[in-house]
C-alpha positions as CSV (number, residue, x, y, z in Angstrom):
1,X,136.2,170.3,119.1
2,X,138.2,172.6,116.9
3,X,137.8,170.8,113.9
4,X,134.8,168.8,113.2
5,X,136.2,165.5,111.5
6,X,134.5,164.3,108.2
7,X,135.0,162.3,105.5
8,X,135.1,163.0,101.6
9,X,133.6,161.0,98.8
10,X,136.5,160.3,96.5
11,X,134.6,160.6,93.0
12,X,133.3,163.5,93.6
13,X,136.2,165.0,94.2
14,X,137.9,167.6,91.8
15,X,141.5,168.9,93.3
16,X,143.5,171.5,92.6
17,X,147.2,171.7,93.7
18,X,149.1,175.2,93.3
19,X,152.6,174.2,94.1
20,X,155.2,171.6,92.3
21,X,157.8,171.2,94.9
22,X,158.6,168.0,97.4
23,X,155.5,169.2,99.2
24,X,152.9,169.1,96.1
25,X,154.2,165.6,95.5
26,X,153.9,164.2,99.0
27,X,149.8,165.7,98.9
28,X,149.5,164.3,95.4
29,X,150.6,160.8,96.2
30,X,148.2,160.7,98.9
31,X,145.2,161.8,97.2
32,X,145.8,159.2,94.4
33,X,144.9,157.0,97.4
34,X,141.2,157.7,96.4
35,X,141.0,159.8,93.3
36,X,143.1,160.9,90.1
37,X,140.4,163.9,89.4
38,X,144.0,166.2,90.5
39,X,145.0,169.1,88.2
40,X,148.6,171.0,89.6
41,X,149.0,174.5,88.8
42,X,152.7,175.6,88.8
43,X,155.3,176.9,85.6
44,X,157.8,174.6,87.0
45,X,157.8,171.2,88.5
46,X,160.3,168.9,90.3
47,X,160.7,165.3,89.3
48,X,158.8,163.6,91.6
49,X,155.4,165.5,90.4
50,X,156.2,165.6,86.7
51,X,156.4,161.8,87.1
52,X,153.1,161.9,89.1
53,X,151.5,163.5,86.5
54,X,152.8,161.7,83.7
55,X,152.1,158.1,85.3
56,X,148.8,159.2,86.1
57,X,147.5,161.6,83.6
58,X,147.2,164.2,85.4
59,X,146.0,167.4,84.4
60,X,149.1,170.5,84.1
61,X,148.6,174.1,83.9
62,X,151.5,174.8,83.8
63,X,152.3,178.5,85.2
64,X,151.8,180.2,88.8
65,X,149.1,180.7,90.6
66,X,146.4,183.4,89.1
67,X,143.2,184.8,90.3
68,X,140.1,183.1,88.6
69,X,140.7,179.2,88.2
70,X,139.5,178.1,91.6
71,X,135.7,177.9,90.5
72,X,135.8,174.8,88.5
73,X,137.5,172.9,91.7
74,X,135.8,171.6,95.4
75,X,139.2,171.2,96.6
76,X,142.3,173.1,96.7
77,X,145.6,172.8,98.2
78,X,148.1,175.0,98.3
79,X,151.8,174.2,98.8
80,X,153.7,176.9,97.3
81,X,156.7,178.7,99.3
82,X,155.6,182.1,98.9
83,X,152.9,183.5,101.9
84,X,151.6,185.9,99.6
85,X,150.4,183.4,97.5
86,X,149.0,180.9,100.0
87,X,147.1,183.8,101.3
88,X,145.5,185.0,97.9
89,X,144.8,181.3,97.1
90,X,142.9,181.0,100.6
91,X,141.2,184.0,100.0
92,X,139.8,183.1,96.8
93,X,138.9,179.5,97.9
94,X,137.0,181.1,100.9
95,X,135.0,183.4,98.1
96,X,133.9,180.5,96.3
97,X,133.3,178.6,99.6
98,X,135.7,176.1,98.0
99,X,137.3,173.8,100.8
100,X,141.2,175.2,101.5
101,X,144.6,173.8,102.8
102,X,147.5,175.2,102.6
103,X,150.1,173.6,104.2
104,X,151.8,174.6,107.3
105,X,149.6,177.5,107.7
106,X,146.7,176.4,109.7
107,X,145.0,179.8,110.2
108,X,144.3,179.6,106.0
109,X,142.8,176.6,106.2
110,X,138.8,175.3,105.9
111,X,140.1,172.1,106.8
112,X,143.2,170.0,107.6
113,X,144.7,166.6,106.8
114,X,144.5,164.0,109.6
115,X,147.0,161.6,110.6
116,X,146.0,158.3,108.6
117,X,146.4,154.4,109.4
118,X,145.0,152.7,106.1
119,X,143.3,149.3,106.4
120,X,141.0,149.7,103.4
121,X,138.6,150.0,103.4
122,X,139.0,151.0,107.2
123,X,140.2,154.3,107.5
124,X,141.3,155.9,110.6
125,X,141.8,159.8,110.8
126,X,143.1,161.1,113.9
127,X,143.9,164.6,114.9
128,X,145.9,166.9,117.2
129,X,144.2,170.2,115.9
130,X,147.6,171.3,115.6
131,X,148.6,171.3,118.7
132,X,150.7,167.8,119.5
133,X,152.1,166.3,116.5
134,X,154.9,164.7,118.2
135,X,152.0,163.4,120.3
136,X,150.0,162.4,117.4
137,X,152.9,160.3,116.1
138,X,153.5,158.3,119.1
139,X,149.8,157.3,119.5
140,X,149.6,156.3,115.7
141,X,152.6,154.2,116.2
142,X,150.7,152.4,119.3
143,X,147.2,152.0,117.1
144,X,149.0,150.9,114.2
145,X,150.9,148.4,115.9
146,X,147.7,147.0,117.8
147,X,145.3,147.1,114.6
148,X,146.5,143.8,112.5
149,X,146.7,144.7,108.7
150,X,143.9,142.0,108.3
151,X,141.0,144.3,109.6
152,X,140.5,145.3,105.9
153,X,139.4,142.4,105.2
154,X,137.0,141.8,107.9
155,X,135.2,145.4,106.6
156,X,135.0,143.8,102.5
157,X,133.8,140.3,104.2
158,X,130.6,141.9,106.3
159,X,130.3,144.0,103.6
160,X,129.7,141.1,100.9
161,X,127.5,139.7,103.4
162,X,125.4,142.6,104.2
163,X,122.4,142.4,102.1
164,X,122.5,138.8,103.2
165,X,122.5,139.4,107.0
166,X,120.2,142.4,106.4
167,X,117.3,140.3,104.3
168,X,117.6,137.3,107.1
169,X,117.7,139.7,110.8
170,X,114.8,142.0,110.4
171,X,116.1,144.4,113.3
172,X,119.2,146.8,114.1
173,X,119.6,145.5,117.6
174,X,119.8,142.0,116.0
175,X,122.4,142.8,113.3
176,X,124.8,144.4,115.1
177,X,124.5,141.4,118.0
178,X,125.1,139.3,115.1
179,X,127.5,141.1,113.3
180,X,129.7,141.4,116.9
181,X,129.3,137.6,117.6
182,X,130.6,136.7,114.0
183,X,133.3,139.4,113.8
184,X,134.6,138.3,117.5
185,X,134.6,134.6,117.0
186,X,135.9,132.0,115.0
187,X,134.8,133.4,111.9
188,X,136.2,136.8,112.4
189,X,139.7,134.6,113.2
190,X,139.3,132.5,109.8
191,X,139.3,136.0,108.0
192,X,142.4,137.2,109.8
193,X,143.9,134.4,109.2
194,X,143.4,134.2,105.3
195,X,140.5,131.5,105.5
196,X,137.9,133.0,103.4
197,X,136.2,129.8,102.3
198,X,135.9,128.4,105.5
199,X,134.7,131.7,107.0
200,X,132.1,132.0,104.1
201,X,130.4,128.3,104.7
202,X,130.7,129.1,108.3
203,X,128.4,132.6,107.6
204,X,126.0,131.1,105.9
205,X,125.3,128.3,108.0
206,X,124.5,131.0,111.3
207,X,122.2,132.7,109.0
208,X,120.2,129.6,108.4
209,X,120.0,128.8,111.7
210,X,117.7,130.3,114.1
211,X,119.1,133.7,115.3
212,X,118.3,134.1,119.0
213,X,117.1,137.5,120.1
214,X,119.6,139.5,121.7
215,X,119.2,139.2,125.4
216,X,118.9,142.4,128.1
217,X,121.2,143.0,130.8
218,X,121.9,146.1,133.2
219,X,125.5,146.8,134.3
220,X,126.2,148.9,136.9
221,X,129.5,151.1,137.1
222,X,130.5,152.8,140.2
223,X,133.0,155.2,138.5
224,X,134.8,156.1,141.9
225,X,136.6,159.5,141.0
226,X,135.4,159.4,137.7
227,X,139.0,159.7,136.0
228,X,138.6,158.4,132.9
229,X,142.2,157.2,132.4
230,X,141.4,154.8,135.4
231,X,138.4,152.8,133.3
232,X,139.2,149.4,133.4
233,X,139.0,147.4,130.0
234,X,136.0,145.4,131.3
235,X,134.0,148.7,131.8
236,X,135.0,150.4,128.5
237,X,133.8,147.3,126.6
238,X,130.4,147.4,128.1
239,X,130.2,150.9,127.6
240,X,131.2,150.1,123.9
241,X,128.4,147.8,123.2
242,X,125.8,149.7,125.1
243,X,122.3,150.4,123.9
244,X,121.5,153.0,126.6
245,X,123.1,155.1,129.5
246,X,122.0,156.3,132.5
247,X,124.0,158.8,134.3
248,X,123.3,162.1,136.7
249,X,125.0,165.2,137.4
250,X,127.8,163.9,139.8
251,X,129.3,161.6,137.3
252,X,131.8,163.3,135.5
253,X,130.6,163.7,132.0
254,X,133.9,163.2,130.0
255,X,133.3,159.3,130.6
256,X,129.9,160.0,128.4
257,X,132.5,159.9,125.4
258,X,133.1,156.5,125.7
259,X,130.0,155.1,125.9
260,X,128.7,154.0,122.1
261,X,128.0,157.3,120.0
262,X,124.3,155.9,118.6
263,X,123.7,154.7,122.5
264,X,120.3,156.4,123.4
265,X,121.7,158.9,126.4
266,X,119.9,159.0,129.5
267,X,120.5,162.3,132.2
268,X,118.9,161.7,135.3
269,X,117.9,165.1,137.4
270,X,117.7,163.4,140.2
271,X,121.4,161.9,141.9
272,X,121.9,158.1,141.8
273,X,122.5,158.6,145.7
274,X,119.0,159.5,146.2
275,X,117.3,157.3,143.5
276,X,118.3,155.1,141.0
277,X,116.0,155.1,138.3
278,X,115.6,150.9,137.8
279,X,112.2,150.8,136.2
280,X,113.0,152.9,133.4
281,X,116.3,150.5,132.8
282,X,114.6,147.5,133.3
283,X,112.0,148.3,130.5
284,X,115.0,149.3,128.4
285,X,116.6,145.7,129.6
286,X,113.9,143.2,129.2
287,X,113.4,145.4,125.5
288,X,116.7,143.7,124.8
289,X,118.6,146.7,125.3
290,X,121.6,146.4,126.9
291,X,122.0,149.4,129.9
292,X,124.6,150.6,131.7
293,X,124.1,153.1,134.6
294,X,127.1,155.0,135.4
295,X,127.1,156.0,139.3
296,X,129.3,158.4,141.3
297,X,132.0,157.0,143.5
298,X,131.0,153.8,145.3
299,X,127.8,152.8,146.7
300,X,125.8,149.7,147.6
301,X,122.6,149.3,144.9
302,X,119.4,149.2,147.0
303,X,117.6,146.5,146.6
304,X,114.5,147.1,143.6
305,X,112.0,144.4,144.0
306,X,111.2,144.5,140.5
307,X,115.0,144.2,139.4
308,X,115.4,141.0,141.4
309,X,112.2,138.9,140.5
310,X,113.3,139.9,136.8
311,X,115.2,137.5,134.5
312,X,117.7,140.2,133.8
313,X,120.9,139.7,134.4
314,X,122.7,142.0,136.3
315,X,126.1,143.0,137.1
316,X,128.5,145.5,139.0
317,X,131.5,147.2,138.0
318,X,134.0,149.0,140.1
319,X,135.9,150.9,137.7
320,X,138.8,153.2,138.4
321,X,140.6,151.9,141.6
């Protein structure tokens, strides 16, 4: 990755914007998304800002940039229209090892804005490290209209209920099963659909119940060519929710970035074609875990003793035809 993507904690955040142009409002109205901690340094500013800072409170020097006033900031953006300037303000933020944008000139910058589709307090950030934008629009247009504007409020309901599920289901692998069984059923639909109450009384009869234990399975996926713009929707959901991964050499590795990121990643020396490796994934499997072994093209599982006198359950996927 060119950029590594992270994610700022708003109150700690103290920004300074050189710049008081169309630009300088459009960052400013953003940031006020998470923080009014946002001082603009420019002699003159257009109407949009001065109404910024007025409404706001913002703080005003106002005259040009000069060397010496970055110190007191962790952010700075610059959005003047003078190169000379952008430059000297990069320089000095790189001195201070003070985080830098300045806009339109990606070789100045420490760091760079993302696309952003707000469902607070989901955020998604997406990037084309500058070199798509056209393409970066079109694919927010498709998330945006896929994501329904009521995911929000599926993140503030689990959140509420966190302590609560966390103080009843005493293990990870229990919580998240949980967590994915409430947020996929009827209860995640009651939120969506505005029922609070009802999702509430709903959430606090499961956790009274008994919660079962979540139950082990192995999925194979033959992977064919191993394209993974060919993974059918079935495989890249149990690759979503896996707990662990077993894969070898021949399977192409770019399909290792869609299995879960926390998934505890298993690289087998030896190729699936000569051994599949079931004892290790049925430990895993009757652990609770849920495994998926990824396997080059398309070949018939030998039959594991073991594997078929277990109670696992076990299933194939061809993915990629």
């Amino acid at each position: 990755m060119k950029y590594f993507p992270i994610f700022l904690t708003a109150n700690k955040l103290n920004v300074l914007i050189v710049g008081g142009g169309d630009v300088a409002a459009r960052k400013i109205e953003l940031l006020l998304k998470t923080t009014n901690i946002i001082t603009v340094m420019s002699e003159q500013v257009n109407t949009s800002v001065e109404r910024l800072i007025n409404e706001h409170q913002l703080t005003w020097f106002n005259h040009n940039y000069q060397n010496g006033h970055l110190s007191a900031f962790n952010l700075v953006i610059a959005a003047t229209d003078d190169n000379k300037v952008n430059a000297a303000i990069s320089k000095e933020a790189e001195q201070h090892k003070i985080l830098v944008n300045v806009v339109d000139q990606p070789e100045l910058c420490s760091y760079i804005t993302p696309a952003i589709i707000d469902r607070s307090p989901m955020i998604i950030a997406m990037s084309s490290s500058g070199s798509a934008p056209i393409l970066l629009r079109m694919l927010r247009e498709q998330i945006e209209k896929a994501l329904p504007n009521g995911y929000g409020k599926l993140a503030e309901f689990s959140y509420k209920f966190r302590d609560h599920v966390k103080a009843r289901i005493k293990t990870i692998r229990n919580r998240r099963s949980f967590w994915e069984r409430i947020l996929r059923g009827p209860i995640g639909n009651a939120i969506l659909e505005g029922n609070n109450q009802q999702a509430e009384q709903q959430l606090i009869a499961s956790l009274k119940s008994e919660v079962p234990p979540p139950i082990g399975e192995i999925t194979f996926i033959h992977t064919l060519d191993g394209d993974p713009d060919k993974l059918t929707l079935a495989a890249h959901r149990e690759m979503q929710f896996a707990d662990a991964v077993f894969y070898d050499k021949q399977v192409n590795q770019l399909l290792i970035e869609y299995i879960r990121r926390d998934a505890d990643k298993f690289p087998q020396d030896i190729p699936s074609s000569i051994l599949i490796n079931f004892q290790h994934a049925l430990e895993l499997a009757e652990s609770g875990q849920k495994v998926i072994y990824l396997l080059a093209e398309h070949q018939a599982l030998p039959h594991n003793s073991a594997l078929a006198l277990s109670h696992i359950t076990v299933k194939e996927l061809v993915s990629g035809k």
